[in-house]
C-alpha positions as CSV (number, residue, x, y, z in Angstrom):
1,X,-35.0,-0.6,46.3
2,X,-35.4,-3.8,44.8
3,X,-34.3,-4.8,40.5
4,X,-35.8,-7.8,38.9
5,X,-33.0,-8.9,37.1
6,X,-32.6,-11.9,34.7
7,X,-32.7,-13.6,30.9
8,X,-33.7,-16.0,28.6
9,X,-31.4,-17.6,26.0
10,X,-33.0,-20.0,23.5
11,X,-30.8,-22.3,21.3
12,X,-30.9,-25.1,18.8
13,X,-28.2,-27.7,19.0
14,X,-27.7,-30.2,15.5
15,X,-25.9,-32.6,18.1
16,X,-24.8,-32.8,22.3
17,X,-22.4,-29.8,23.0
18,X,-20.8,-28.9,25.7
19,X,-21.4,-25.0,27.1
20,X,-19.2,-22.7,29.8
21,X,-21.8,-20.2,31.1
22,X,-21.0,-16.8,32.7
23,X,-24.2,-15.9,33.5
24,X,-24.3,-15.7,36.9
25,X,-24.3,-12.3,39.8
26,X,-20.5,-11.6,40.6
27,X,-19.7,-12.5,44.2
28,X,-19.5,-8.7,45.4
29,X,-23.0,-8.3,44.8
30,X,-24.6,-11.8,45.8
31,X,-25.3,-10.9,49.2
32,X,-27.6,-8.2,47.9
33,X,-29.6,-11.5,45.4
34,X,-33.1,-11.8,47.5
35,X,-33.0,-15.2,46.2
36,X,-30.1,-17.2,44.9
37,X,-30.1,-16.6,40.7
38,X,-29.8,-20.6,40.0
39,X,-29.7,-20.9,35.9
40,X,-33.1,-22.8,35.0
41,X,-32.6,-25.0,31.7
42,X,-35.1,-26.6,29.5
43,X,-34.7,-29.6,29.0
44,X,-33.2,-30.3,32.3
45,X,-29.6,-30.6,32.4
46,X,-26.5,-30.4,34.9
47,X,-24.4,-27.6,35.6
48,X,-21.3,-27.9,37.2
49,X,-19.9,-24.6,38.7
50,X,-16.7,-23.4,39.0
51,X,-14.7,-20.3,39.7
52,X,-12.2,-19.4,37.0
53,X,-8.7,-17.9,37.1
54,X,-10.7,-13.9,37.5
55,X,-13.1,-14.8,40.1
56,X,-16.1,-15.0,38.1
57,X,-18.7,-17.7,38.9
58,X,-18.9,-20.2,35.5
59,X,-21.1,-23.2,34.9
60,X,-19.9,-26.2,32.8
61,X,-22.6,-27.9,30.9
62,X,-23.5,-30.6,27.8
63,X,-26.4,-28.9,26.3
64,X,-28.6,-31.9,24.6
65,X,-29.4,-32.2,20.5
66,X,-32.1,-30.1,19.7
67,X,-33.5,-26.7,21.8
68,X,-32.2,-25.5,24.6
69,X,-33.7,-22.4,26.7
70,X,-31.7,-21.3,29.8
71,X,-33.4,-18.7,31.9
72,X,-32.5,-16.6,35.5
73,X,-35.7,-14.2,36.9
74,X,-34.4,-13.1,40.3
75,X,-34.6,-9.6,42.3
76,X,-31.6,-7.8,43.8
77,X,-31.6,-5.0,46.6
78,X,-29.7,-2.1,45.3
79,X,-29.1,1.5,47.1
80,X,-30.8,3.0,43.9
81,X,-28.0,5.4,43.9
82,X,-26.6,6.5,40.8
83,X,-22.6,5.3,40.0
84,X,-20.1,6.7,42.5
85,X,-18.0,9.8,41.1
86,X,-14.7,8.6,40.7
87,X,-12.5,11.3,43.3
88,X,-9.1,12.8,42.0
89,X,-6.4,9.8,42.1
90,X,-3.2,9.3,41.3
91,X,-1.5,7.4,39.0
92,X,1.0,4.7,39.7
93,X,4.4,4.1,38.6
94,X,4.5,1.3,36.6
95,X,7.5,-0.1,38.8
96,X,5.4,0.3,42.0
97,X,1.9,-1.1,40.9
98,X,0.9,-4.2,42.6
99,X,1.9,-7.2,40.4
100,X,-1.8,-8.7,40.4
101,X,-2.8,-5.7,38.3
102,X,0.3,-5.9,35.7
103,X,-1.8,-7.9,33.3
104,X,-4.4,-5.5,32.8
105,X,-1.5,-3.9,31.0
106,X,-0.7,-5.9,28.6
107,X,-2.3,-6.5,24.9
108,X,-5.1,-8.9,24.8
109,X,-7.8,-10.6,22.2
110,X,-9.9,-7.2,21.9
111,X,-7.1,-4.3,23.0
112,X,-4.6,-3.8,20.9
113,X,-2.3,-1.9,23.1
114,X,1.0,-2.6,21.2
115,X,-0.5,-1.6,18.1
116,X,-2.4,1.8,19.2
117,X,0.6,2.9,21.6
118,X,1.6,5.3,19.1
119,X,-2.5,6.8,18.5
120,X,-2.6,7.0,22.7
121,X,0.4,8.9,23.5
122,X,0.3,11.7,20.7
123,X,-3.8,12.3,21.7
124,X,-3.2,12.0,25.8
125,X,0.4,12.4,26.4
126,X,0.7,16.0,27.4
127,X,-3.0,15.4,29.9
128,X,-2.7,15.5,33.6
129,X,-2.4,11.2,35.2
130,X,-4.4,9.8,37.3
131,X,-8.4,10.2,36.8
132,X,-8.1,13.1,34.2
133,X,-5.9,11.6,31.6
134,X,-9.1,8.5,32.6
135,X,-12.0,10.5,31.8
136,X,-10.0,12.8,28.9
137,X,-10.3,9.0,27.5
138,X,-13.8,8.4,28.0
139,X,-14.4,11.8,26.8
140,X,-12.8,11.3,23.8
141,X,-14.2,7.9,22.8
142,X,-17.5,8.4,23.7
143,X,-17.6,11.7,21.4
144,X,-15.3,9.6,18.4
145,X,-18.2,6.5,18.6
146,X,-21.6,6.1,17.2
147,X,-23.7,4.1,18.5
148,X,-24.6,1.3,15.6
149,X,-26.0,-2.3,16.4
150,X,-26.1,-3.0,12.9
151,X,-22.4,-2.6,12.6
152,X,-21.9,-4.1,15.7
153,X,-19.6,-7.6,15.1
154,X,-18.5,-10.3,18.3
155,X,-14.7,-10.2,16.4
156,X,-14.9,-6.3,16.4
157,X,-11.2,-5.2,17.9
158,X,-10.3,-1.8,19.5
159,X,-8.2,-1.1,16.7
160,X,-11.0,-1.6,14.5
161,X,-12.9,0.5,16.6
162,X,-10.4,3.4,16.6
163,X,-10.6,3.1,12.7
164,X,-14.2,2.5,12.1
165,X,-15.5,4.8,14.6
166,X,-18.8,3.0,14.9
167,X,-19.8,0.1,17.6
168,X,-21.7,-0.9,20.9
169,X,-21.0,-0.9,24.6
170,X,-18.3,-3.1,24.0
171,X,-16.5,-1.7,21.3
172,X,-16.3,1.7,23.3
173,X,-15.2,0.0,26.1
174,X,-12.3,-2.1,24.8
175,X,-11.1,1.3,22.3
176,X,-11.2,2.8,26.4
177,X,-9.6,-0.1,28.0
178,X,-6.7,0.0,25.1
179,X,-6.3,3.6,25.4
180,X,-5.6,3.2,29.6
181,X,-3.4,0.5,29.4
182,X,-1.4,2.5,26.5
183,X,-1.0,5.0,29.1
184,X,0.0,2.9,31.9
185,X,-3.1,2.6,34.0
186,X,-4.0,-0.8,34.7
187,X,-7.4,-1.5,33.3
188,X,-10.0,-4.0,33.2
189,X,-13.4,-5.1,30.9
190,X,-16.2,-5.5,33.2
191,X,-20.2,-6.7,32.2
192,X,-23.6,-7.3,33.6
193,X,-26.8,-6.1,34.0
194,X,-27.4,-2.1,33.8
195,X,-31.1,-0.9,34.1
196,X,-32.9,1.9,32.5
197,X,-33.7,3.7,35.7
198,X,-33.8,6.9,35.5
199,X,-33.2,7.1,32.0
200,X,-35.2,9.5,29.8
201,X,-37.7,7.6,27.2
202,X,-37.6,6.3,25.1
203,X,-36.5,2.9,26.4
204,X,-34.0,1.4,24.3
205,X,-34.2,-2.5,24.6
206,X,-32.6,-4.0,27.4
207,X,-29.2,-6.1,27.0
208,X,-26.2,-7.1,29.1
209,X,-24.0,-3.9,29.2
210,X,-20.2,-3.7,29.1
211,X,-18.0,-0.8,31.3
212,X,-14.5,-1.0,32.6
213,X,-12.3,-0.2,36.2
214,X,-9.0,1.5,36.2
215,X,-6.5,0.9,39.0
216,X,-5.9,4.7,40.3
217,X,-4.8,5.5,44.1
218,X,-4.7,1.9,45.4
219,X,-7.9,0.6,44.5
220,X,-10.0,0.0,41.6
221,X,-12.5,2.5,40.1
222,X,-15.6,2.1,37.6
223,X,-15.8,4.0,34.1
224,X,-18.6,3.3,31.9
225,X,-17.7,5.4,28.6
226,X,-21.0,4.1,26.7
227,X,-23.1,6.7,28.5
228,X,-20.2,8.5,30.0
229,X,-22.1,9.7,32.7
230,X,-23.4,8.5,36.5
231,X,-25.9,5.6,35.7
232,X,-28.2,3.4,38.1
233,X,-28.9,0.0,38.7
234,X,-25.7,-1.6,37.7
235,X,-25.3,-5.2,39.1
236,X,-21.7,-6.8,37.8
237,X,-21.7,-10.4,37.0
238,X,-17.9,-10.5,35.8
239,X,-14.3,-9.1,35.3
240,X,-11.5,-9.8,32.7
241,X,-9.0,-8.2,30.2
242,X,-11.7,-8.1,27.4
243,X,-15.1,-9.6,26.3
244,X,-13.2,-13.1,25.5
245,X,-12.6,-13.6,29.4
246,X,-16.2,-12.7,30.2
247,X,-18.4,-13.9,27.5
248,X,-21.8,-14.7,28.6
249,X,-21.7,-18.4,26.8
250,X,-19.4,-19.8,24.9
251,X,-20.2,-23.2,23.0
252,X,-17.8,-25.9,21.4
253,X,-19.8,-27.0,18.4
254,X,-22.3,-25.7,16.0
255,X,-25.3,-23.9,17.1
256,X,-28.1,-21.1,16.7
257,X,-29.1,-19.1,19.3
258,X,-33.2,-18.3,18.6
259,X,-34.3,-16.4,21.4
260,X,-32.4,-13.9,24.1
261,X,-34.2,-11.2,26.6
262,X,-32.4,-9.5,29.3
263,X,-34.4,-7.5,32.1
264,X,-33.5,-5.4,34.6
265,X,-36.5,-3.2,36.0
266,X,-37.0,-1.7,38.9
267,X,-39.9,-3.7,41.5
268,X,-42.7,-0.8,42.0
Protein backbone atom coordinates (compact mmCIF):
# COMPACT_ATOMS: atom_id res chain seq x y z
CA UNK A 1 0.00 0.00 0.00
CA UNK A 2 0.78 3.40 -0.47
CA UNK A 3 0.55 6.63 2.71
CA UNK A 4 0.51 10.25 1.67
CA UNK A 5 2.46 11.58 4.23
CA UNK A 6 3.54 15.26 4.89
CA UNK A 7 2.97 18.97 6.75
CA UNK A 8 2.71 22.40 6.74
CA UNK A 9 4.28 24.69 9.30
CA UNK A 10 3.49 28.41 8.97
CA UNK A 11 5.55 31.01 11.05
CA UNK A 12 6.06 34.67 11.57
CA UNK A 13 9.56 35.89 12.11
CA UNK A 14 10.00 39.86 13.73
CA UNK A 15 13.65 39.59 12.14
CA UNK A 16 16.14 36.79 10.00
CA UNK A 17 16.55 33.63 12.22
CA UNK A 18 18.27 30.88 11.79
CA UNK A 19 16.20 27.19 11.91
CA UNK A 20 17.61 23.34 12.41
CA UNK A 21 14.75 21.25 10.89
CA UNK A 22 14.18 17.53 11.62
CA UNK A 23 11.55 17.04 9.46
CA UNK A 24 12.64 14.77 7.17
CA UNK A 25 11.87 10.38 6.61
CA UNK A 26 14.61 8.57 8.62
CA UNK A 27 17.10 6.76 6.39
CA UNK A 28 15.55 3.13 7.20
CA UNK A 29 12.57 3.98 5.51
CA UNK A 30 13.66 6.30 2.57
CA UNK A 31 13.86 3.63 0.17
CA UNK A 32 10.21 3.02 0.59
CA UNK A 33 9.62 7.40 -0.24
CA UNK A 34 7.98 7.05 -3.98
CA UNK A 35 9.39 10.46 -4.35
CA UNK A 36 12.15 12.05 -2.48
CA UNK A 37 10.28 14.30 0.66
CA UNK A 38 12.40 17.62 -0.31
CA UNK A 39 11.10 20.41 2.38
CA UNK A 40 9.29 23.17 0.17
CA UNK A 41 9.62 26.75 1.83
CA UNK A 42 7.82 29.87 1.10
CA UNK A 43 9.61 32.39 0.52
CA UNK A 44 12.30 30.45 -0.99
CA UNK A 45 15.15 29.81 1.05
CA UNK A 46 18.34 27.37 1.44
CA UNK A 47 18.59 24.42 3.37
CA UNK A 48 21.70 22.91 4.07
CA UNK A 49 21.51 19.23 5.28
CA UNK A 50 23.36 17.45 7.55
CA UNK A 51 23.38 14.23 9.57
CA UNK A 52 23.75 14.79 13.28
CA UNK A 53 25.53 12.85 15.98
CA UNK A 54 22.03 10.00 16.05
CA UNK A 55 21.73 9.60 12.35
CA UNK A 56 18.82 11.67 11.81
CA UNK A 57 18.69 13.76 8.56
CA UNK A 58 18.67 17.81 9.77
CA UNK A 59 18.37 20.90 7.59
CA UNK A 60 20.10 24.17 8.61
CA UNK A 61 18.32 27.21 7.55
CA UNK A 62 17.98 31.36 7.97
CA UNK A 63 14.38 31.73 7.83
CA UNK A 64 13.69 35.50 6.42
CA UNK A 65 11.76 38.56 8.54
CA UNK A 66 8.21 38.09 8.20
CA UNK A 67 6.13 34.60 7.24
CA UNK A 68 7.52 31.62 6.67
CA UNK A 69 5.47 28.31 5.52
CA UNK A 70 7.56 25.01 5.13
CA UNK A 71 5.60 22.19 3.61
CA UNK A 72 6.52 18.18 2.60
CA UNK A 73 3.34 16.18 0.57
CA UNK A 74 4.97 12.95 -0.42
CA UNK A 75 3.62 9.12 -0.58
CA UNK A 76 5.50 6.16 1.05
CA UNK A 77 5.01 2.37 0.25
CA UNK A 78 4.31 0.56 3.41
CA UNK A 79 3.47 -3.34 4.01
CA UNK A 80 0.19 -2.03 5.68
CA UNK A 81 0.93 -4.44 8.39
CA UNK A 82 0.16 -3.65 11.73
CA UNK A 83 3.54 -3.05 14.32
CA UNK A 84 5.57 -6.28 14.78
CA UNK A 85 4.92 -8.18 18.23
CA UNK A 86 7.83 -7.74 20.17
CA UNK A 87 9.03 -11.86 20.83
CA UNK A 88 10.27 -12.94 24.41
CA UNK A 89 13.92 -11.32 24.85
CA UNK A 90 16.30 -11.19 27.26
CA UNK A 91 17.75 -8.71 29.15
CA UNK A 92 21.32 -7.75 29.13
CA UNK A 93 23.75 -7.32 31.82
CA UNK A 94 24.63 -3.95 32.08
CA UNK A 95 28.52 -5.03 31.96
CA UNK A 96 27.96 -6.93 28.65
CA UNK A 97 25.64 -4.41 26.62
CA UNK A 98 27.25 -2.96 23.72
CA UNK A 99 28.77 0.43 24.60
CA UNK A 100 26.88 2.37 21.66
CA UNK A 101 23.70 1.75 23.62
CA UNK A 102 25.17 2.80 27.24
CA UNK A 103 23.81 6.30 26.75
CA UNK A 104 20.33 5.48 26.42
CA UNK A 105 20.92 4.74 30.11
CA UNK A 106 21.69 7.57 31.40
CA UNK A 107 19.48 10.74 32.60
CA UNK A 108 18.66 13.16 30.04
CA UNK A 109 16.60 16.72 29.38
CA UNK A 110 13.08 14.81 29.64
CA UNK A 111 13.97 11.35 31.80
CA UNK A 112 14.75 11.78 35.02
CA UNK A 113 16.25 8.48 35.72
CA UNK A 114 18.36 9.42 38.72
CA UNK A 115 15.54 11.02 40.26
CA UNK A 116 12.70 8.25 39.62
CA UNK A 117 15.16 5.22 40.40
CA UNK A 118 13.65 4.79 43.61
CA UNK A 119 9.60 5.06 42.04
CA UNK A 120 11.00 2.21 39.24
CA UNK A 121 12.47 -0.35 41.31
CA UNK A 122 9.81 -0.61 44.24
CA UNK A 123 6.78 -0.79 41.17
CA UNK A 124 8.98 -3.36 38.71
CA UNK A 125 11.65 -4.74 40.75
CA UNK A 126 10.31 -8.13 41.65
CA UNK A 127 8.84 -8.46 37.39
CA UNK A 128 10.37 -11.04 35.15
CA UNK A 129 13.54 -8.88 32.59
CA UNK A 130 13.64 -8.77 29.35
CA UNK A 131 10.27 -7.83 27.33
CA UNK A 132 7.88 -8.42 30.43
CA UNK A 133 9.37 -6.11 32.95
CA UNK A 134 9.08 -3.74 29.01
CA UNK A 135 5.46 -4.10 28.57
CA UNK A 136 4.63 -4.39 32.67
CA UNK A 137 5.93 -0.61 31.98
CA UNK A 138 3.85 0.32 29.14
CA UNK A 139 1.04 -1.32 30.91
CA UNK A 140 1.45 0.58 33.73
CA UNK A 141 1.85 4.05 32.20
CA UNK A 142 -0.51 3.89 29.71
CA UNK A 143 -3.27 2.92 32.46
CA UNK A 144 -1.55 5.82 35.18
CA UNK A 145 -1.96 8.63 31.98
CA UNK A 146 -4.78 10.60 30.61
CA UNK A 147 -4.71 11.73 27.68
CA UNK A 148 -4.91 15.86 27.93
CA UNK A 149 -3.75 18.29 25.12
CA UNK A 150 -4.78 21.11 27.13
CA UNK A 151 -2.35 20.09 29.78
CA UNK A 152 0.05 19.19 27.44
CA UNK A 153 3.46 21.64 27.97
CA UNK A 154 6.92 21.32 25.43
CA UNK A 155 9.00 21.60 29.16
CA UNK A 156 6.72 18.79 30.51
CA UNK A 157 9.46 16.22 32.22
CA UNK A 158 8.84 12.45 33.08
CA UNK A 159 9.01 13.28 36.60
CA UNK A 160 6.39 15.61 36.10
CA UNK A 161 4.54 13.18 34.36
CA UNK A 162 4.80 10.49 37.06
CA UNK A 163 3.37 13.25 39.42
CA UNK A 164 0.76 14.87 37.30
CA UNK A 165 -0.47 11.85 35.68
CA UNK A 166 -1.81 13.70 32.74
CA UNK A 167 0.06 14.32 29.14
CA UNK A 168 0.46 13.42 25.33
CA UNK A 169 2.38 10.94 23.29
CA UNK A 170 5.39 12.33 24.52
CA UNK A 171 4.84 12.62 28.08
CA UNK A 172 3.91 8.83 28.11
CA UNK A 173 6.74 8.04 26.31
CA UNK A 174 9.54 9.79 28.17
CA UNK A 175 7.65 8.55 31.89
CA UNK A 176 8.22 4.89 29.70
CA UNK A 177 11.70 5.69 28.50
CA UNK A 178 12.74 6.77 32.28
CA UNK A 179 11.14 3.84 33.71
CA UNK A 180 13.44 1.30 31.16
CA UNK A 181 16.52 2.97 31.68
CA UNK A 182 15.78 2.87 35.65
CA UNK A 183 15.72 -0.76 35.17
CA UNK A 184 18.66 -1.19 33.10
CA UNK A 185 17.32 -1.60 29.59
CA UNK A 186 18.71 0.65 27.22
CA UNK A 187 16.05 2.88 25.74
CA UNK A 188 15.50 5.30 23.21
CA UNK A 189 12.64 8.32 22.17
CA UNK A 190 11.68 7.81 18.66
CA UNK A 191 8.98 10.22 16.46
CA UNK A 192 7.28 10.51 13.11
CA UNK A 193 4.37 10.10 11.29
CA UNK A 194 1.74 7.40 12.63
CA UNK A 195 -1.60 7.13 10.55
CA UNK A 196 -5.07 6.43 11.62
CA UNK A 197 -5.42 3.29 9.64
CA UNK A 198 -7.38 1.09 10.99
CA UNK A 199 -8.36 3.01 13.73
CA UNK A 200 -11.96 3.10 14.88
CA UNK A 201 -13.83 6.74 14.33
CA UNK A 202 -13.86 9.01 15.33
CA UNK A 203 -10.65 10.39 13.82
CA UNK A 204 -8.74 12.30 16.28
CA UNK A 205 -6.64 15.07 14.38
CA UNK A 206 -3.57 13.96 12.90
CA UNK A 207 0.01 15.08 14.46
CA UNK A 208 3.55 13.85 14.59
CA UNK A 209 3.52 10.85 17.13
CA UNK A 210 6.18 9.98 19.66
CA UNK A 211 7.09 5.90 20.71
CA UNK A 212 10.22 4.45 21.94
CA UNK A 213 12.78 1.09 21.27
CA UNK A 214 14.38 -0.88 23.97
CA UNK A 215 17.58 -2.84 23.44
CA UNK A 216 16.48 -6.58 24.41
CA UNK A 217 18.29 -9.76 22.90
CA UNK A 218 20.83 -8.05 20.64
CA UNK A 219 18.76 -5.76 18.70
CA UNK A 220 16.41 -2.94 19.12
CA UNK A 221 12.59 -3.36 19.52
CA UNK A 222 9.57 -0.76 19.10
CA UNK A 223 7.12 0.10 22.04
CA UNK A 224 4.53 2.60 21.50
CA UNK A 225 2.88 2.98 25.12
CA UNK A 226 0.39 5.91 23.84
CA UNK A 227 -1.94 3.35 22.28
CA UNK A 228 -0.24 0.38 23.86
CA UNK A 229 -1.24 -1.83 21.26
CA UNK A 230 -0.13 -3.01 17.43
CA UNK A 231 -0.69 0.13 15.27
CA UNK A 232 -0.33 0.75 11.40
CA UNK A 233 1.31 3.03 9.19
CA UNK A 234 4.16 4.19 11.27
CA UNK A 235 6.98 5.83 9.20
CA UNK A 236 10.05 7.06 11.60
CA UNK A 237 11.72 10.16 10.81
CA UNK A 238 14.17 10.22 13.97
CA UNK A 239 15.87 8.73 17.11
CA UNK A 240 17.34 10.22 20.29
CA UNK A 241 17.45 10.05 24.22
CA UNK A 242 14.28 12.40 24.40
CA UNK A 243 12.21 14.98 22.47
CA UNK A 244 15.12 17.66 22.84
CA UNK A 245 17.37 15.38 20.39
CA UNK A 246 14.52 15.03 17.93
CA UNK A 247 12.47 18.11 17.92
CA UNK A 248 10.80 18.80 14.70
CA UNK A 249 12.26 22.63 14.51
CA UNK A 250 14.04 24.29 16.76
CA UNK A 251 14.56 28.21 16.17
CA UNK A 252 17.23 30.76 17.70
CA UNK A 253 15.26 33.94 18.05
CA UNK A 254 11.76 35.06 18.58
CA UNK A 255 8.95 33.61 16.69
CA UNK A 256 5.19 32.46 16.23
CA UNK A 257 4.31 29.58 14.62
CA UNK A 258 0.53 30.34 12.81
CA UNK A 259 -0.28 27.41 11.04
CA UNK A 260 0.75 23.36 11.38
CA UNK A 261 -1.08 20.19 9.68
CA UNK A 262 0.34 16.83 9.65
CA UNK A 263 -1.19 14.01 7.23
CA UNK A 264 -0.68 10.67 6.95
CA UNK A 265 -3.60 8.85 4.98
CA UNK A 266 -3.73 5.93 3.29
CA UNK A 267 -3.88 6.46 -1.05
CA UNK A 268 -7.34 4.55 -2.04
Amino acid sequence: MKIRIGFEQVYEFPQPTPMILTLNVHASRAADLVQPDHIASSPEVHLHGYHDSYGNWCNQLLAPQGRLTLTVDTEIYDTGAPDPLVPPSWQHNVELLPTDTLLFLLPSRFCEVDLLMPVAWELFSKLPAGQPLVQAICDYVHELIRFDYMRARVTMTALEVYREKTGVCRDYTHLAITFCRCMNIPARYCTGYLSDIGMPLPYGTMDFAAWFEVYLGDQWHMFDVRNNKPCHGRVLIARGRDAADVALSSTFGPNMMTGFRVWADEVV
